[in-house]
C-alpha positions in Angstrom: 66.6 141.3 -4.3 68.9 138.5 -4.6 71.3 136.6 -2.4 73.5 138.2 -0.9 76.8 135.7 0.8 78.2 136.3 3.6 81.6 133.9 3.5 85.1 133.4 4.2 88.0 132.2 2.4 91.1 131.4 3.9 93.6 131.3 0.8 96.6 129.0 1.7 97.5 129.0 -2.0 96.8 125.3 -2.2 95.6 123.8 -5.1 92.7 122.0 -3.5 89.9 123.9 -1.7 86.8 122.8 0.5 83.9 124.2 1.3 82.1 124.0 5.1 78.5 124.3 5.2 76.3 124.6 8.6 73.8 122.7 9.8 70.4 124.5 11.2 70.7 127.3 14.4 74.2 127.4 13.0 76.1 130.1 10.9 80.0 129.2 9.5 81.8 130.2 13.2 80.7 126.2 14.1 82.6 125.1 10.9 85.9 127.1 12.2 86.9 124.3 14.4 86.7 122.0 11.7 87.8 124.0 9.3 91.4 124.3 10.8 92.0 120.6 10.5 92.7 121.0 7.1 95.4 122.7 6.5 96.9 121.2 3.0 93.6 123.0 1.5 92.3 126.3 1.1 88.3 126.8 2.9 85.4 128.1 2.1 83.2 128.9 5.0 79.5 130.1 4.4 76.7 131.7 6.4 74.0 129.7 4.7 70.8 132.1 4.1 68.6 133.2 7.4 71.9 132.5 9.9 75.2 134.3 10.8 74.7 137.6 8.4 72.9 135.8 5.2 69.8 137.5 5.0 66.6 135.2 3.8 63.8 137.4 4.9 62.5 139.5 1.7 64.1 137.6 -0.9 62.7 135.2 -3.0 64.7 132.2 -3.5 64.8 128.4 -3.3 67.3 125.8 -2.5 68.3 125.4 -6.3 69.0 129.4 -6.1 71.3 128.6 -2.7 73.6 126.3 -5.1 73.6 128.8 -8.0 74.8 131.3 -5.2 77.6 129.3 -4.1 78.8 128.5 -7.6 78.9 132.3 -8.5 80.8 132.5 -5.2 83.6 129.8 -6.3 83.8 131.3 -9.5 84.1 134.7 -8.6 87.3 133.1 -6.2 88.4 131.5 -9.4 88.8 128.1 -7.4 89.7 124.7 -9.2 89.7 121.8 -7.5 86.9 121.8 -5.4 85.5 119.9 -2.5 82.1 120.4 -0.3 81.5 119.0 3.0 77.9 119.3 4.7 76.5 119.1 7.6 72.7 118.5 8.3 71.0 121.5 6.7 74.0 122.0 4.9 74.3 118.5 3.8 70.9 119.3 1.7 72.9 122.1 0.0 75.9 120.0 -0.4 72.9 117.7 -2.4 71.9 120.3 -4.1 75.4 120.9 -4.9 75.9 117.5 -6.0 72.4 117.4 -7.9 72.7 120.4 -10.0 76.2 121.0 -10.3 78.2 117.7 -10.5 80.7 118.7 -12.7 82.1 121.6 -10.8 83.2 119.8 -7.7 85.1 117.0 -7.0 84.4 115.3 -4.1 81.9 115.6 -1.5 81.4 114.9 2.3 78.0 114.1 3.4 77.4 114.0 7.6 74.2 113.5 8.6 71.9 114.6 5.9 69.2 113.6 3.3 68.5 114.1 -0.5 64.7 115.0 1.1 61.3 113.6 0.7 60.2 111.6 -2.3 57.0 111.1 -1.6 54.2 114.2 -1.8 52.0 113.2 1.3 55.1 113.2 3.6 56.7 116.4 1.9 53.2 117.9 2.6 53.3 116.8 6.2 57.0 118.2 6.8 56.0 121.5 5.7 53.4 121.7 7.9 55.8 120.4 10.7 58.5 123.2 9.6 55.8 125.9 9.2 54.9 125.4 12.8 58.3 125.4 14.3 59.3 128.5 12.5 56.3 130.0 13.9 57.6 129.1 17.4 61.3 130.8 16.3 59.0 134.0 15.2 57.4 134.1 19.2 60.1 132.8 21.1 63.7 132.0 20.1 65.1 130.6 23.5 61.9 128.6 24.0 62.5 127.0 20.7 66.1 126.0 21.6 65.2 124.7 24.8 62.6 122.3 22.9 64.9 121.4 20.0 67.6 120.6 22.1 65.6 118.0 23.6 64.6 116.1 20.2 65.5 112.5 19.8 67.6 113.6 17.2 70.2 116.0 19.8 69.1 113.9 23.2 73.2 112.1 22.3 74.7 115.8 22.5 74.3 115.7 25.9 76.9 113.7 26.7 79.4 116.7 25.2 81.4 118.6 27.6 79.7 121.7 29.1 82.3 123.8 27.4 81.4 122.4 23.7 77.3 122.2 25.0 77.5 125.2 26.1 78.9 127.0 23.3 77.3 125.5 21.1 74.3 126.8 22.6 75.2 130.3 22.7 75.8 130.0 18.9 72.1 128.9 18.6 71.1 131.7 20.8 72.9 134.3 18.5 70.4 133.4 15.7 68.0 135.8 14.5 64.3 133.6 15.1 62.4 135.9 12.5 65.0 134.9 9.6 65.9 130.7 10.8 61.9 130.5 10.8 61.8 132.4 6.8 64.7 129.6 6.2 62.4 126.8 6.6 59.9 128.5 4.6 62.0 128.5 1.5 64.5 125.5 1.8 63.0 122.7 4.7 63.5 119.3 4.4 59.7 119.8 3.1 59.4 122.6 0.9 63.0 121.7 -0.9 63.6 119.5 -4.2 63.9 116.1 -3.7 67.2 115.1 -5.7 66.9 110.9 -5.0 66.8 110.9 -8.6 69.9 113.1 -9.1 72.1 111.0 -7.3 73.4 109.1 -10.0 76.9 111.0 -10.6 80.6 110.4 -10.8 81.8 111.9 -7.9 83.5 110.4 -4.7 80.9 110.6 -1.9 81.9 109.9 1.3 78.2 109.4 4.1 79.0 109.9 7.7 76.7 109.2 10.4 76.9 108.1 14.1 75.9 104.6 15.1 73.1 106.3 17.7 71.5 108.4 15.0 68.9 105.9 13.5 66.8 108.1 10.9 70.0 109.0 9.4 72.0 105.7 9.3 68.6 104.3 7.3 69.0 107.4 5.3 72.7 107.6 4.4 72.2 103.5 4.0 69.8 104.1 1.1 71.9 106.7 -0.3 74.6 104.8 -0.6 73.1 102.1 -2.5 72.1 104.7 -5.0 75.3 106.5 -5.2 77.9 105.3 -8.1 81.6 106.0 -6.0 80.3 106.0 -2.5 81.9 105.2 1.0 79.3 105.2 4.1 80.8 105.4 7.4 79.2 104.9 10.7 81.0 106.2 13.6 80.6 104.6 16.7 79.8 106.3 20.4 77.7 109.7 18.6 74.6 110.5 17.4 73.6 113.4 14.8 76.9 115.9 15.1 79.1 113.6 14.2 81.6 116.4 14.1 81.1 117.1 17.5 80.3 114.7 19.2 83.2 112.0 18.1 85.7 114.7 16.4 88.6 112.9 15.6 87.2 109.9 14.3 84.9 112.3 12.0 88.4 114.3 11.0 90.6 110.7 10.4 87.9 109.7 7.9 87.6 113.1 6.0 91.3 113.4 5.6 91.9 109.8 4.3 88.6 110.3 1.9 90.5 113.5 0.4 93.8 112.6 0.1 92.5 109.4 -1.8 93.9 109.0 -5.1 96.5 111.8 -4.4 
């Protein structure tokens, strides 16, 4: 059984198109918002595997298999001139992306992500970290959210709006626990490729990350020294969701990165 996408284009017969991935608890409806402020491209939005109606559970596949999905997908669209954006979880795919299949994008958008673990002992000690919180999404879905929404790494996105917390929530919610917990099994920060040596490519790379978000402005630092054409932006005032949590600075500096050398 292989892959089977759930996605949708919005064909505004441009020439450019860019594709929105997810992060984790997520499917593509939390990339529609962002999705809309780009309206001089086509977009590609993607239900990444275990979330929205990807399935993950009973088929065997990896993170490299993800990206070879996704390429079949733009190819079967027949789409030139192609850009990926990435959140989080879906920042590792846009790696993975980036890693393995260079030459078929063009630039790529990078918010709040990693290349993953270099080092065995720590990639050993993830999995174990992501084989117990899926087993927590297997008992108890709500519990789980209730939990992960209070990580260090979240703690910022209180500070949203009840309407945007809120919904945001319910997204979460919506999320089938038995497939998100299979989805760590088969592409976590642990278990996945580490691309750090795969980094060295031509394309533009733009890093976002909020000032409050500490892991990940290390992170995106590091990255950015390895990268050959990259930009790394820290946005001020927001932690992890960038997207979310400071929207139209996140927006300004997509927009100017992609209309660069237009």
């Amino acid at each position: 059984m292989m892959l089977d996408f759930n996605y949708e284009y919005n064909d505004r017969s441009k020439s450019d198109t860019l594709i929105l991935l997810h992060g984790f608890l997520s499917d593509m409806r939390s990339m529609t918002d962002i999705a809309s402020e780009f309206r001089n491209m086509n977009t590609l939005l993607i239900d990444l595997p275990g979330f929205g109606q990807t399935k993950s559970i009973g088929i065997d596949y990896s993170m490299d298999d993800i990206s070879k999905g996704i390429v079949k997908i733009v190819d079967e669209l027949n789409l030139a001139n192609v850009h990926v954006y990435g959140y989080s979880m879906g920042g590792r795919v846009a790696i993975s992306l980036l890693a393995n299949y260079s030459e078929r994008f063009n630039k790529f958008i990078l918010e709040s992500t990693s290349p993953g673990m270099s080092k065995a002992i720590r990639r050993d000690s993830r999995i174990e970290i992501d084989e117990f919180r899926a087993k927590s999404l297997e008992t108890d879905l709500e519990s789980f959210i209730n939990e992960w929404e209070e990580l260090p790494l979240f703690k910022t996105q209180k500070l949203l709006d009840e309407k945007s917390f809120l919904l945001q929530r319910k997204e979460r919610l919506s999320q089938n626990g038995a497939e998100a917990a299979d989805s760590l099994r088969k592409y976590g920060t642990g278990i996945q490729p580490h691309y750090w040596d795969k980094l060295n490519k031509n394309n533009d790379v733009l890093i976002i990350v909020g000032e409050k978000d500490e892991k990940f402005v290390k992170i995106g630092d590091n990255m950015n020294k390895q990268l050959k054409n990259s930009c790394f932006k820290i946005i001020k005032k927001c932690g992890h969701n960038v997207h979310l949590e400071n929207k139209e600075a996140f927006i300004k500096e997509c927009q100017e990165f992609l209309s660069e050398g237009k």
